[in-house]
MARPA-26864 format. One line per field, with one value per residue (C-alpha): x, y, z; residue in one letter. Coordinates in steps of 0.25 Angstrom, whole numbers, plus 5000, padded with zeros to 4 digits. Layout:
<ronus>
xx = X;...
yy = Y;...
zz = Z;...
residu = A;...
</ronus>
This chain:
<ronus>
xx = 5057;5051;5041;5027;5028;5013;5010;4995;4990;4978;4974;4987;4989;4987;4974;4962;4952;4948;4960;4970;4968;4965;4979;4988;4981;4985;4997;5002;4999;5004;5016;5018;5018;5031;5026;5024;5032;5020;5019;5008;5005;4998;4986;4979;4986;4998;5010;5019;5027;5039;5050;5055;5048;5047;5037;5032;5025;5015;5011;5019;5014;5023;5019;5026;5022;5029;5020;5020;5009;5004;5013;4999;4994;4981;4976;4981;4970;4964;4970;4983;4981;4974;4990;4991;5001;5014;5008;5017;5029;5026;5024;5037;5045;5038;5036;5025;5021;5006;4999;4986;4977;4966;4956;4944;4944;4939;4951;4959;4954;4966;4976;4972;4984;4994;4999;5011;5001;5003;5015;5011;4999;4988;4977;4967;4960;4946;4931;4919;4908;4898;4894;4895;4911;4910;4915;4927;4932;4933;4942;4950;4951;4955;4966;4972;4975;4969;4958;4953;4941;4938;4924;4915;4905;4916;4923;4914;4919;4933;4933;4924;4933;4947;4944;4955;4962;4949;4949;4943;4950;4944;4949;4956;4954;4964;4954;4963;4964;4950;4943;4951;4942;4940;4936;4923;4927;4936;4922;4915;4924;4926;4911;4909;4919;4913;4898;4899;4890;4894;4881;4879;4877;4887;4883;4899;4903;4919;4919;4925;4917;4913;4900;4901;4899;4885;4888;4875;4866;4872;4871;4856;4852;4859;4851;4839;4844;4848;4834;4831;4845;4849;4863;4866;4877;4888;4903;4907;4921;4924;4932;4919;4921;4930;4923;4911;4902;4904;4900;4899;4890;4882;4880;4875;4864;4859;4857;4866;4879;4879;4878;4889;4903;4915;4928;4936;4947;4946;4950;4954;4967;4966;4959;4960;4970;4965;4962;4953;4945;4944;4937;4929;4923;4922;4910;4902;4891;4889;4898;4890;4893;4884;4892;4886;4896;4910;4920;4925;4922;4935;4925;4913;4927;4934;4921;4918;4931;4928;4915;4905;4895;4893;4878;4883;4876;4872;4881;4896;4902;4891;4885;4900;4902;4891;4880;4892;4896;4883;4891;4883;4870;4867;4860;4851;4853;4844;4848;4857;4863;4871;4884;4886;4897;4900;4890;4891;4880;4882;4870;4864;4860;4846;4844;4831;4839;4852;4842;4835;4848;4854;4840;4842;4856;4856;4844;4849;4863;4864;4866;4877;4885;4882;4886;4897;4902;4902;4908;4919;4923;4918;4929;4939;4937;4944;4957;4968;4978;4965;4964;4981;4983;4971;4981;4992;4985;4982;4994;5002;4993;4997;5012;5010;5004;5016;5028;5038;5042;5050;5063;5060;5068;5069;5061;5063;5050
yy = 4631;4622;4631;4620;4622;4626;4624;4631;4630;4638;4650;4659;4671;4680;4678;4686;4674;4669;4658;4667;4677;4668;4660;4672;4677;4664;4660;4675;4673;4660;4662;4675;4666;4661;4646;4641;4639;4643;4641;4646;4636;4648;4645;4651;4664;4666;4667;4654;4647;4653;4640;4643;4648;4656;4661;4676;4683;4683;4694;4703;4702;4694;4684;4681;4666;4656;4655;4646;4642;4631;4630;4629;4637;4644;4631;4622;4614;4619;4608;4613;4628;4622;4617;4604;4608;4609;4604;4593;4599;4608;4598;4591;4605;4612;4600;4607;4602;4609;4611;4619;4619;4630;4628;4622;4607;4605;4614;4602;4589;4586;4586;4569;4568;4575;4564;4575;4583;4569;4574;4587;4589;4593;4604;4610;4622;4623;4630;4624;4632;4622;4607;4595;4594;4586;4572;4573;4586;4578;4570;4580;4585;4575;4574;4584;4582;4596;4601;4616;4624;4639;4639;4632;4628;4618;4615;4603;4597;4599;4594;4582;4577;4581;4581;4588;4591;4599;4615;4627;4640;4652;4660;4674;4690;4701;4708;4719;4723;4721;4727;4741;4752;4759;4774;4778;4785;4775;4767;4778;4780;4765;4765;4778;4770;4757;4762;4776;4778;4777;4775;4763;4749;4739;4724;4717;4704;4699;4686;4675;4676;4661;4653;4651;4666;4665;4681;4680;4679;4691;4699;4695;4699;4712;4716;4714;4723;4734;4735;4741;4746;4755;4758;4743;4738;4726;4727;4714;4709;4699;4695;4699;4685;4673;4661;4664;4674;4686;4697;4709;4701;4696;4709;4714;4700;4705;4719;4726;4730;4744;4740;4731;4735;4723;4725;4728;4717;4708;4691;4682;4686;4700;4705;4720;4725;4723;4737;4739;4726;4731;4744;4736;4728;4741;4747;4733;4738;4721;4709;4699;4684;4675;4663;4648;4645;4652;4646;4659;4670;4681;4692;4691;4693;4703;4712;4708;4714;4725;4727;4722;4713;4700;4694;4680;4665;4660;4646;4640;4652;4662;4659;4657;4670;4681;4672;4671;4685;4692;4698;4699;4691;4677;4674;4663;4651;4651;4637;4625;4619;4607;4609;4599;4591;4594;4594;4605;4613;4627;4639;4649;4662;4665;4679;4685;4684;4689;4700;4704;4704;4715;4723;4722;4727;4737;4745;4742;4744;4743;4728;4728;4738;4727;4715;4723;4726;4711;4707;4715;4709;4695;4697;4699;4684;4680;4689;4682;4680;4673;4663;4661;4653;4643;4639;4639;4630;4619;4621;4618;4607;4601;4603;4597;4583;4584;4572;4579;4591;4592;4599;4614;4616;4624;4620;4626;4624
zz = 5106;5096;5087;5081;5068;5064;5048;5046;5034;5028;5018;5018;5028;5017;5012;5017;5020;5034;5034;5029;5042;5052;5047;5045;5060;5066;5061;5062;5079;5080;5073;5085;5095;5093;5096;5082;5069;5059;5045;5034;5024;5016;5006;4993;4990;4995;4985;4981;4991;4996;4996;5010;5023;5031;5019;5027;5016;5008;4998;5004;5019;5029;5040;5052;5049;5039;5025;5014;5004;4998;4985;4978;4967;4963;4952;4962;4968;4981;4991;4984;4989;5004;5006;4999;4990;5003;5014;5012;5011;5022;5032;5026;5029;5037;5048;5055;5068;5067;5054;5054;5042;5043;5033;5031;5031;5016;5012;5019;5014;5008;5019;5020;5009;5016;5025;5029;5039;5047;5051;5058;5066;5057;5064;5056;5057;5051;5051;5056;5048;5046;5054;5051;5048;5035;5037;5027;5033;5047;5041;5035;5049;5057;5047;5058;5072;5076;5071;5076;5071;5073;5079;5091;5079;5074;5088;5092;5078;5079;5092;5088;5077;5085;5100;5108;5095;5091;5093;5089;5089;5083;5073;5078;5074;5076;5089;5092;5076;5072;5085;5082;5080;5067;5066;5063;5052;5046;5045;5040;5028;5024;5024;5016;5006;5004;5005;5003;5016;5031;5036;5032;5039;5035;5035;5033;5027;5030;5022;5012;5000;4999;5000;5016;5017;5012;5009;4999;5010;5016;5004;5002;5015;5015;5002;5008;5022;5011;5007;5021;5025;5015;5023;5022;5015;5016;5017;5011;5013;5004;4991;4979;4973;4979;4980;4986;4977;4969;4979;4971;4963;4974;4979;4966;4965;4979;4974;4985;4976;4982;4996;4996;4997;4996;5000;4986;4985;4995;4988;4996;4994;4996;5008;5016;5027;5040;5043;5032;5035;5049;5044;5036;5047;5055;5043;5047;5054;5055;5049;5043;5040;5035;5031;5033;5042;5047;5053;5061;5052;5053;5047;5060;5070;5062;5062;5077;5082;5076;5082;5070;5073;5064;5058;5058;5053;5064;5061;5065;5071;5072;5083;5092;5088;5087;5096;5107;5106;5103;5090;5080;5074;5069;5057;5057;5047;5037;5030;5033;5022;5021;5012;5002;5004;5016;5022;5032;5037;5032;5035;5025;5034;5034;5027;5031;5048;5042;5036;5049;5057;5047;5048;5062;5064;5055;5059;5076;5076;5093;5091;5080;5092;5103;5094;5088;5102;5106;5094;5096;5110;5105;5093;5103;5107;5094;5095;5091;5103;5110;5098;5095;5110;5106;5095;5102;5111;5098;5093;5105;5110;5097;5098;5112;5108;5098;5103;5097;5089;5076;5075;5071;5060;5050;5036;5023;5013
residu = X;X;X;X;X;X;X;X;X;X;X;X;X;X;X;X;X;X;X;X;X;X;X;X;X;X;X;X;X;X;X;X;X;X;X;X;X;X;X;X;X;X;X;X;X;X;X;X;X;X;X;X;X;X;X;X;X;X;X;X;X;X;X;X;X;X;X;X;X;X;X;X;X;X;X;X;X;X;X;X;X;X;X;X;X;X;X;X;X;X;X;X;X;X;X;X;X;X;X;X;X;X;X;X;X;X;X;X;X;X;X;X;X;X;X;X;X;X;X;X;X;X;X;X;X;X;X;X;X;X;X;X;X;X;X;X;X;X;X;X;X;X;X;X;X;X;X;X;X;X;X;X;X;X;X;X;X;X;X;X;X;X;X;X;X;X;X;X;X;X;X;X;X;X;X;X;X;X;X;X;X;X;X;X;X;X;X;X;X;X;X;X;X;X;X;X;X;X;X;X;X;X;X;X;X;X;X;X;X;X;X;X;X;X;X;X;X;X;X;X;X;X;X;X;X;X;X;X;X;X;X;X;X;X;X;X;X;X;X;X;X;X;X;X;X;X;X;X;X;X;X;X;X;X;X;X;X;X;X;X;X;X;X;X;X;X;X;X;X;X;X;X;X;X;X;X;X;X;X;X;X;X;X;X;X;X;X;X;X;X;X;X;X;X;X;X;X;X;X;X;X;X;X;X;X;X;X;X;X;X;X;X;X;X;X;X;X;X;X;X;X;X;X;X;X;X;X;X;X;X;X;X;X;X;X;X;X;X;X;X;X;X;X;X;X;X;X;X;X;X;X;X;X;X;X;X;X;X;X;X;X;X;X;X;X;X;X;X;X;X;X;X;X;X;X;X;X;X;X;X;X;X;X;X;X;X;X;X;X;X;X;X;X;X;X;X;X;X;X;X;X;X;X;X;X;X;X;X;X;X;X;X;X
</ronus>
């Protein structure tokens, strides 16, 4: 039986940022149900390119999945490292029937000079943070033949631009993994460690440092909640300096050093095992996210399964997922501003109602036990096998508008 060969491309599988996960999660499932001939086309930090495939490991850690990188170096310029550098040659050897690109559509403004990816059937899959959809990243998609986005906020655009070949699909989550319980004592102790007091009440941020994540508004609040709530502190789980702000010093300019505890280590490159992320989540008395716009947002599901409650900006996603659920908290927007050249309508929290939601939560706890148990089953929504058939469903829907199907073979790169 003929196997569709599916080339994704996208930050590598090994890499501890949202696109990393979500394609090492996806690719991993798709690859298990024996439909599909899947290979990676693995960006940023993985090693050199391995000259033949299948490629199944990277940094020691194999995947079940064929991975090859860009060819492209660290001085190289960025469309270089976003898969410019092979595409090429892997749509010449690889011959692939599907190919997905999950990024964001800036990252992908140059695939207009690639007159290859005419030869295969072009889907791309991309965040809707923020509306409009600037004009030159329309046409940038409709370079595909598929477009899919990850939330309703972005669905009537997709579908607008693409019709019956516009889809949403949400992003998944390991349920069973993350809703596990962790003991009491476990809790205690990891608390004890990082604040030296098991008391106290844990306001938590999961989150790429860079400027979407708007993490100085969050830190500028919270040292105006300390001054009242002495057994406040923040757990922030994020790299201290990647391309956002330097957050230790951020923490020192807001006056609340020694009521912040960051995760030692964490890059891009070089995150924690999942168990200890799990425990992490589990000292969160609440997760917090007050980003400008989120396409998905891992971090508010990965806390919701396991029974942690979110404070989220009430824009894009927010509302879909807390409102619909009554999981958590919106924070009003304070500000609408208009990004510069694209033009996209991005929203600034407004500090003083992020303020009176923490005063409020922290000194009544019986609603963070409600919206923590409605989180929990609302997370249970996004387990994966409940999202993996909807892509079956796109991919085989495009395999069926197909006239004829090449010869599988065998392809060395």
């Amino acid at each position: 039986m003929y196997k569709p060969k599916v080339l994704w491309c996208s930050q590598s599988c090994d890499i501890h940022t949202g696109y990393g996960v979500i394609a090492n999660d996806i690719l991993t499932r798709l690859h298990a149900t024996g439909k599909y001939d899947v290979l990676h086309q693995a960006w940023y930090d993985a090693p050199a390119p391995n000259p033949r495939y299948p490629f199944e490991s990277i940094n020691g850690v194999k995947y079940p999945f064929k991975v090859l990188t860009t060819g492209a170096g660290g001085n190289e310029p960025t469309d270089m490292r976003h898969g410019q550098k092979n595409i090429k040659q892997l749509i010449e050897t690889y011959q692939p029937d599907i190919t997905i690109m999950f990024a964001d559509t800036y990252m992908l403004h140059w695939i207009h000079q690639v007159p290859e990816l005419d030869r295969t059937h072009l889907a791309i899959y991309y965040p809707t943070d923020g509306l409009p959809v600037p004009p030159e990243w329309i046409a940038t998609l409709k370079k595909a033949k598929t477009a899919i986005t990850y939330n309703k906020f972005g669905e009537p655009a997709v579908k607008q631009i693409f019709g019956d070949n516009g889809h949403m699909i949400y992003h998944g989550i390991d349920y069973p993994f993350w809703s596990q319980p962790v003991p009491q004592a476990q809790i205690d102790a990891k608390k004890m460690e990082m604040f030296g007091d098991k008391d106290v009440f844990v306001w938590g941020m999961v989150a790429r440092n860079n400027p979407r994540k708007n993490i100085p508004a969050f830190f500028e609040t919270f040292a105006r909640h300390v001054q009242t709530h002495k057994k406040a502190r923040i757990l922030m789980h994020a790299c201290n300096i990647d391309f956002g702000w330097n957050l230790e010093r951020l923490a020192v300019e807001f006056g609340i050093k020694d009521y912040v505890y960051m995760t030692p280590g964490i890059t891009p490159a070089k995150g924690v095992d999942r168990e200890t992320l799990r425990l992490l989540y589990n000292t969160m008395n609440v997760h917090v996210n007050t980003a400008w716009g989120e396409g998905f947002g891992i971090g508010i599901w990965e806390a919701a399964a396991c029974g942690v409650p979110n404070i989220v900006t009430n824009y894009s996603v927010g509302p879909e997922f807390i409102t619909a659920h009554n999981a958590g908290e919106l924070i009003n927007v304070g500000l609408y501003a208009v990004e510069a050249q694209t033009h996209i309508r991005r929203a600034y929290i407004n500090e003083r109602h992020l303020l009176e939601i923490m005063n409020r939560l922290y000194e009544d706890r019986k609603p963070i036990r409600t919206y923590g148990r409605n989180a929990k089953t609302a997370a249970s929504l996004f387990d994966w096998p409940r999202i993996i058939p909807q892509w079956e469903t796109v991919i085989d829907k495009i395999m069926n508008e197909k006239t004829s199907y090449p010869i599988n073979s065998e392809v060395i790169i």
